[in-house]
N, C-alpha and C positions, 0 to 999 in steps of 0.2 A: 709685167706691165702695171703700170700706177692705176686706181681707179681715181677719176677726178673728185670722187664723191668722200676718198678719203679722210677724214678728221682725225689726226692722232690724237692722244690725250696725254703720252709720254716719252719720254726721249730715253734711250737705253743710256748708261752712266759711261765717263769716259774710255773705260777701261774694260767694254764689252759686257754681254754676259752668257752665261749657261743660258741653256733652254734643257726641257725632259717632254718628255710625248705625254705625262700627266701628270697631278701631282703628288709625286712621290718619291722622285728621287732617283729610280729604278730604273729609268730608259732616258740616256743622255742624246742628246738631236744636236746638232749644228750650233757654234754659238751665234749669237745674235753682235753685228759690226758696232762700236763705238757711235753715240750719238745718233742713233737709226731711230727715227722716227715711227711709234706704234700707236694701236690704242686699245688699251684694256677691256676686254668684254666679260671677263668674269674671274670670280677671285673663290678660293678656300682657305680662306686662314689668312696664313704669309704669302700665299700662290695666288699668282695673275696668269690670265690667259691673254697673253700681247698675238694681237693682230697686226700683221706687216703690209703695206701698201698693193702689195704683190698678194694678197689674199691666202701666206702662207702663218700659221700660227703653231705656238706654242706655251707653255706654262714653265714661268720664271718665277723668282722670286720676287715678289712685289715690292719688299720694301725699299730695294735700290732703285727703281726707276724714277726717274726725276719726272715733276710733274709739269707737263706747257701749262701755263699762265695765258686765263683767257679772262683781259682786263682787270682791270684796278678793284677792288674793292670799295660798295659805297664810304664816304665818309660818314666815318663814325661808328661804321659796323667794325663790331667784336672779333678778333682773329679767331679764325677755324677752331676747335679743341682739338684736332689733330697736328694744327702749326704752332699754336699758344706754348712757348715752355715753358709759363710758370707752374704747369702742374707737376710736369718732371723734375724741375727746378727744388720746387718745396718739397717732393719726396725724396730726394736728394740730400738734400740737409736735415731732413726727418731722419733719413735714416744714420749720417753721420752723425748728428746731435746723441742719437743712441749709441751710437758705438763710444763718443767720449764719453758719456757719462756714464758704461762700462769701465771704461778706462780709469775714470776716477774713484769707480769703489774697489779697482783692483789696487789703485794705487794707496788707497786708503785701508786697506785689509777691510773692506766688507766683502769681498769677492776674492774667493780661491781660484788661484790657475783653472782647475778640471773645468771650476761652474762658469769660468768665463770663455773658456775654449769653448762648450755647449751653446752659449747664449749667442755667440757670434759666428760658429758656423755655419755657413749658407750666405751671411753677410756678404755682397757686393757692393762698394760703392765707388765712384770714380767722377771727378770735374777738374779741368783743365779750363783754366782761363788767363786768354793772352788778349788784353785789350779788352776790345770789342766783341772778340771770338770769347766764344765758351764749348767747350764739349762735354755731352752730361751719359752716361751709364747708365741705360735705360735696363733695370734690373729684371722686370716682368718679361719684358719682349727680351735680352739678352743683346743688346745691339748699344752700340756708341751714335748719339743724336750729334749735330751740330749746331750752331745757331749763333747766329749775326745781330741778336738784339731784340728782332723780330716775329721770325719765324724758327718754324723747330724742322729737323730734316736730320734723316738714318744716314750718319755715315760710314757703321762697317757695324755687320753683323757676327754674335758669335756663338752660332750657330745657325743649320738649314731651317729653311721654312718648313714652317706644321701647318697642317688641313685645318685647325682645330681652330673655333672662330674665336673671337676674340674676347677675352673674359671683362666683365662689366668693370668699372671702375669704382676704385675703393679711396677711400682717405688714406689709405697706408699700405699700399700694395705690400704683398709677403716677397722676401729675397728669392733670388732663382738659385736651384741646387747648381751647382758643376755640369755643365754638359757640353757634348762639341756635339760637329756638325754629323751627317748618319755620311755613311759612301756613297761618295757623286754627288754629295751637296756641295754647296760654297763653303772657299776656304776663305775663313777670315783672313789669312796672312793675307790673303790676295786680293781685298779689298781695298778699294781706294775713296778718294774724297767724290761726292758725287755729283759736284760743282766743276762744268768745265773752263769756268773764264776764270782760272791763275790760280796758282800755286798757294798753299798755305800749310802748317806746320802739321804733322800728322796726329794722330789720337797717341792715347798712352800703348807700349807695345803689349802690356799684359792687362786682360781683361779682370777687372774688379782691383786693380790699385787703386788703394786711398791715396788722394792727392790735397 
């Protein structure tokens, strides 16, 4: 039974999702239906705890749930630092600007094979832009963002969610090693766009291509 008192705060993503009885990974529960209305009461890390109308909850990965929009933003106020993509943006091209200009003392014999294998492993970088659409390689968090010009938005993770809270922001975030997701996390393959009104081109299929 609905309670009337209900306020979700999120819509689950087209394509469903996991739930675990906490967060860990450890104990898979029921998945949660496409577009099912929740609302978040508590988070660790990447982990949300969605509440369902029906007063039954569980701990999902937070960063797929799509957020309800409640009203417009004043005019003139500054986009969120959580929706803004110029930061992901500019560390993006930070870190490819690095990688060419490795590239150019390889090519120049100031840089040996070995020393440039070294300097660039760990290196992720990834953007994709058709139009209007951009999708950027969020290297810290290990997830593909989307973004319509405006706003910034997770659209496929690569890797499970961690408890671990979220590390302060730097001018030059450090590249993310290699890692997948732990058992009974999300599979990236099986991630989708997290926009349900229409269809649009997918991310790149291999996580950290330069593009």
């Amino acid at each position: 039974m609905t309670s009337p008192d209900f306020r979700p705060s999120h819509v689950v993503p087209a394509g469903g999702m996991a739930t675990w009885s906490a967060p860990d990974a450890a104990v898979p529960l029921a998945p949660l239906d496409p577009l099912l209305p929740v609302r978040v009461v508590d988070r660790r890390g990447d982990w949300a705890l969605a509440l369902c109308s029906n007063g039954w909850s569980a701990w999902v990965d937070g960063r797929l749930l799509l957020s309800v929009p409640h009203g417009p933003p004043a005019a003139g106020r500054p986009a969120a630092g959580t929706s803004d993509p110029r930061p992901l943006l500019g560390a993006v091209e930070g870190e490819l600007g690095r990688y060419r200009r490795m590239i150019e003392e390889l090519a120049a014999g100031r840089l040996d094979g070995e020393s440039f294998g070294q300097r660039t492993r760990g290196m992720r970088v990834g953007v994709v832009v058709d139009g209007e659409a951009v999708w950027l390689y969020d290297a810290r968090h290990e997830r593909w963002c989307y973004c319509d010009g405006f706003t910034l938005e997770t659209y496929a993770v690569a890797s499970g969610p961690s408890a671990a809270p979220e590390p302060s922001a730097s001018p030059e975030p450090s590249a993310a090693p290699e890692s997948s997701a732990p058992p009974g996390g999300p599979d990236p393959a099986g991630t989708r766009g997290i926009r349900p009104d229409g269809p649009r081109p997918g991310p790149p299929t291999r996580t950290g291509d330069v593009r």
